[in-house]
C-alpha positions as CSV (number, residue, x, y, z in Angstrom):
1,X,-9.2,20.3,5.1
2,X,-9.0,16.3,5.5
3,X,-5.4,14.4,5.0
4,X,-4.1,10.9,4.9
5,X,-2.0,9.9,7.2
6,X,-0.4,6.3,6.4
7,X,1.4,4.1,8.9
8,X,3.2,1.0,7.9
9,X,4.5,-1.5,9.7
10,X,6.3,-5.3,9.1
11,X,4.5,-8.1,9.9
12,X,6.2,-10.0,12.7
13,X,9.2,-8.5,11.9
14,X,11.2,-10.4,14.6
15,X,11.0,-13.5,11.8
16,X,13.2,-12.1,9.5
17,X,15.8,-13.5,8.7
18,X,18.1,-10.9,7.8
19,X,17.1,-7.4,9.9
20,X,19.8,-5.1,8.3
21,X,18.7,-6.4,4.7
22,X,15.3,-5.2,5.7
23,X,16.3,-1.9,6.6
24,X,18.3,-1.0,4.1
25,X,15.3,-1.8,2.1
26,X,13.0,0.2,4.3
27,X,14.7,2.9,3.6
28,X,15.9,2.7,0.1
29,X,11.3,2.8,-0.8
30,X,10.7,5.0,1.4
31,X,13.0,7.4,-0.5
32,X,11.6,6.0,-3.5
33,X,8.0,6.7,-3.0
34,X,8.9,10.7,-1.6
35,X,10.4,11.1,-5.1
36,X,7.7,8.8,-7.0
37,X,4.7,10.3,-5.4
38,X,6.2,13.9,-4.5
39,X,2.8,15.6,-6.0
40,X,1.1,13.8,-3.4
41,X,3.0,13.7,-0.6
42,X,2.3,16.4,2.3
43,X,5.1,14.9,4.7
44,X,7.3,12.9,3.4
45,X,7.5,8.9,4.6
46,X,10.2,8.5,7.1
47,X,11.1,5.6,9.8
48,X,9.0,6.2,13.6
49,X,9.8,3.6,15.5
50,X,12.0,0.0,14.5
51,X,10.4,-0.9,11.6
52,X,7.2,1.1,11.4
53,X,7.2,4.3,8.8
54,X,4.5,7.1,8.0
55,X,4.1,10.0,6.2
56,X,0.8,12.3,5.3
57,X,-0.7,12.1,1.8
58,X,-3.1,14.3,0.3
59,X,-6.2,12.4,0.2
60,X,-7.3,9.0,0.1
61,X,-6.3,7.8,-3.8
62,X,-3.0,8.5,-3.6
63,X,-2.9,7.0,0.0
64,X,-4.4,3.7,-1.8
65,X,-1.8,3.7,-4.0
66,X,1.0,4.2,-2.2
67,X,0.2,1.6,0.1
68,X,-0.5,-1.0,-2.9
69,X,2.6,0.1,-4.2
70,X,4.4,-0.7,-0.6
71,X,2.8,-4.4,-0.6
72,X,4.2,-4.7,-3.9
73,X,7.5,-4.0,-3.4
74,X,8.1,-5.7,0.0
75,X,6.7,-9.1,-1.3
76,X,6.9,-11.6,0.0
77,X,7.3,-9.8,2.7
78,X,4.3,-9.1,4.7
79,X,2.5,-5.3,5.7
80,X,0.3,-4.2,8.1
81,X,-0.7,-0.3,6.8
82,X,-3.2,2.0,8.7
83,X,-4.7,4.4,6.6
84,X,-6.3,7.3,8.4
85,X,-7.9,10.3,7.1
86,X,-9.0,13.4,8.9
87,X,-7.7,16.9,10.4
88,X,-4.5,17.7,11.2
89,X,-4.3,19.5,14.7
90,X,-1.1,20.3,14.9
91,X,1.4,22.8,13.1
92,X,3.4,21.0,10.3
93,X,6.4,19.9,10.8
94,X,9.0,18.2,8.6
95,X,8.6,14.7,10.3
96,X,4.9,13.0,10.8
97,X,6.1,12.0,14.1
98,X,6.3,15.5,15.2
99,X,2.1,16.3,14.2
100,X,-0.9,15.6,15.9
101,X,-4.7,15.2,15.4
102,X,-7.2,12.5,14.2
103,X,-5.9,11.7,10.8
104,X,-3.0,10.1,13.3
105,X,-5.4,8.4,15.4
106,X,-7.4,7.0,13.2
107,X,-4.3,5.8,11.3
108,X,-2.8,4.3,14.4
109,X,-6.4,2.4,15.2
110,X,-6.3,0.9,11.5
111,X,-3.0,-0.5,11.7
112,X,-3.7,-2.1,14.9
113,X,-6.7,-3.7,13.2
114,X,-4.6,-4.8,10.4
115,X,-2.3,-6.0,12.6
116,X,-5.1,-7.8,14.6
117,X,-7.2,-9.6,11.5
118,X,-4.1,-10.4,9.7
119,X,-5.2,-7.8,6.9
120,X,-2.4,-5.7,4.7
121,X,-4.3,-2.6,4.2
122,X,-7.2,-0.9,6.7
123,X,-9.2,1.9,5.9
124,X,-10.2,4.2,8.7
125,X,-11.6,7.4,7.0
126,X,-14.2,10.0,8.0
127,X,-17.1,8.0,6.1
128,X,-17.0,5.3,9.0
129,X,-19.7,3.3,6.7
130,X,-17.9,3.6,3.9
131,X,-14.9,2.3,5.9
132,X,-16.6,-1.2,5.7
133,X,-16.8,-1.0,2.1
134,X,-13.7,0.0,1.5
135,X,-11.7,-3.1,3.8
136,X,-14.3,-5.3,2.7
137,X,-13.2,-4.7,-1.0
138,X,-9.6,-4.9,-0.3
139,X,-9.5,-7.7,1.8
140,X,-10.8,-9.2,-1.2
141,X,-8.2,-8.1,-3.4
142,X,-5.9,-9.7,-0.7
143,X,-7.2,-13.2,-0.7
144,X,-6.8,-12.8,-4.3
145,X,-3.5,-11.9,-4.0
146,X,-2.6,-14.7,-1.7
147,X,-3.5,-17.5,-3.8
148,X,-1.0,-16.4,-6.3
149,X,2.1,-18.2,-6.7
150,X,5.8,-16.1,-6.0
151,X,6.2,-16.1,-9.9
152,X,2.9,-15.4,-10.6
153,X,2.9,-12.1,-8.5
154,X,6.0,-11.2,-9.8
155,X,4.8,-11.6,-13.4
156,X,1.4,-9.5,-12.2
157,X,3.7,-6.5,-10.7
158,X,5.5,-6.1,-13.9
159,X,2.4,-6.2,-15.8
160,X,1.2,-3.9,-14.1
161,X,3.6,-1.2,-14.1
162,X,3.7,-1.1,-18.1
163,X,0.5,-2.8,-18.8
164,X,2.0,-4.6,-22.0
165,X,2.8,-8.4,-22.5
166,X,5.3,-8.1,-24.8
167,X,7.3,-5.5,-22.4
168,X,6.6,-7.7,-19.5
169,X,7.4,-11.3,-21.7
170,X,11.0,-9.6,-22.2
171,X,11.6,-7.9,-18.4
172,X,11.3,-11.6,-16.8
173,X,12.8,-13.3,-19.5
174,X,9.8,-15.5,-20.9
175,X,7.6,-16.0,-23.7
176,X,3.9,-13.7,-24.7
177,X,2.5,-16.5,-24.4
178,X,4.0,-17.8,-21.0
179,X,3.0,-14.1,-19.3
180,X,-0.6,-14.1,-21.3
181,X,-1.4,-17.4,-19.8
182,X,-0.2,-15.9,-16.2
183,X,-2.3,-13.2,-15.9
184,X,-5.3,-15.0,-17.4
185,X,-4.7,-18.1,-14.8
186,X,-4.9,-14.6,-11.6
187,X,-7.3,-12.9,-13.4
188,X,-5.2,-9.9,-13.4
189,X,-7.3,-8.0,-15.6
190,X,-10.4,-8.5,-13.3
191,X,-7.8,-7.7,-10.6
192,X,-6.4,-4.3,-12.2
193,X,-10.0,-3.6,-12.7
194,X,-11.1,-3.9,-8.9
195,X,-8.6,-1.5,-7.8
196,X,-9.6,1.0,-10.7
197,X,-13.3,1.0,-9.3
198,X,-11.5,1.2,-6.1
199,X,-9.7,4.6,-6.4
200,X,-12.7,6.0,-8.3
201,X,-14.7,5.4,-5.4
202,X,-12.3,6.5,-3.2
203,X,-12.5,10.1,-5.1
204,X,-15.7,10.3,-4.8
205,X,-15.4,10.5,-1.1
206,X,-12.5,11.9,-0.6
């Protein structure tokens, strides 16, 4: 049986202004998305190393959209997150750090590749031409995402959690009309749409 194990990582974390703040942070998601996504997780997401954190999902969805929800909530701050999927070799363990096999190595090569092409989330699954599809379709959904304005993804985020204008109009303290005009300016309907077809696809070959 194939699971996901996810490694995240801060992106040049040595600029940051305030290391502690960041921590504290790091930590205060990560405990979070183990009681969020607790169905999901196999291994619960704890720190390995400085800033880096992993933990094992059970297949590649739910590894999607724990890492979206990761690049959401650290914004502006940037990720690098390796996604690997495959066998685990190794007996489990409380910690990831403690497990072996090449759901870990191919996590650990995908992060380095984010880290190298300046990408927020890389694919390395056990479909290695679906890989390209897959971090071809969400570097798109980055460059989307980067052309956004700090208000603008902030607007989307809350959107997209309860999927209803008015809701979203009175969380950020605006008008309908300010928030309708938002997401039409992102396209966050086109957006929310991508990553639907996304995980379906992801299913599929998971």
């Amino acid at each position: 049986m194939y699971f996901c194990v996810l490694t995240a990582d801060i992106h040049q974390s040595r600029l940051v202004a305030n290391r502690m703040e960041l921590q504290e942070k790091i930590e205060a998601q990560l405990q979070t998305v183990n009681q969020t996504f607790a169905n999901f997780i196999k291994v619960p997401f704890t720190i390995t190393l400085g800033d880096e954190w992993q933990g094992i999902v059970q297949d590649l969805p739910a590894a999607y959209e724990i890492a979206a929800h990761f690049i959401e909530k650290f914004h502006p701050v940037r990720l690098a997150i390796g996604i690997g999927e495959g066998k685990i070799e190794t007996a489990w363990r409380e910690r990831s750090s403690e497990m072996d096999g090449e759901a870990f190595h191919r996590s650990r090569n995908a992060l380095e590749e984010a880290r190298q092409k300046n990408r927020t989330i890389r694919f390395a699954t056990s479909h290695s031409n679906e890989d390209i599809l897959l971090n071809a379709i969400i570097f798109l959904l980055q460059i989307q995402r980067e052309g956004w304005t700090e208000k603008q993804f902030q607007k989307f985020c809350v959107y997209k959690e309860f999927r209803n204008t008015i809701k979203t109009a009175k969380i950020i303290g605006v008008s309908q009309s300010d928030i309708h005009q938002t997401l039409t300016a992102i396209r966050a309907d086109s957006y929310l749409e991508a990553e639907k077809d996304l995980t379906e696809y992801l299913k599929i070959i998971s």
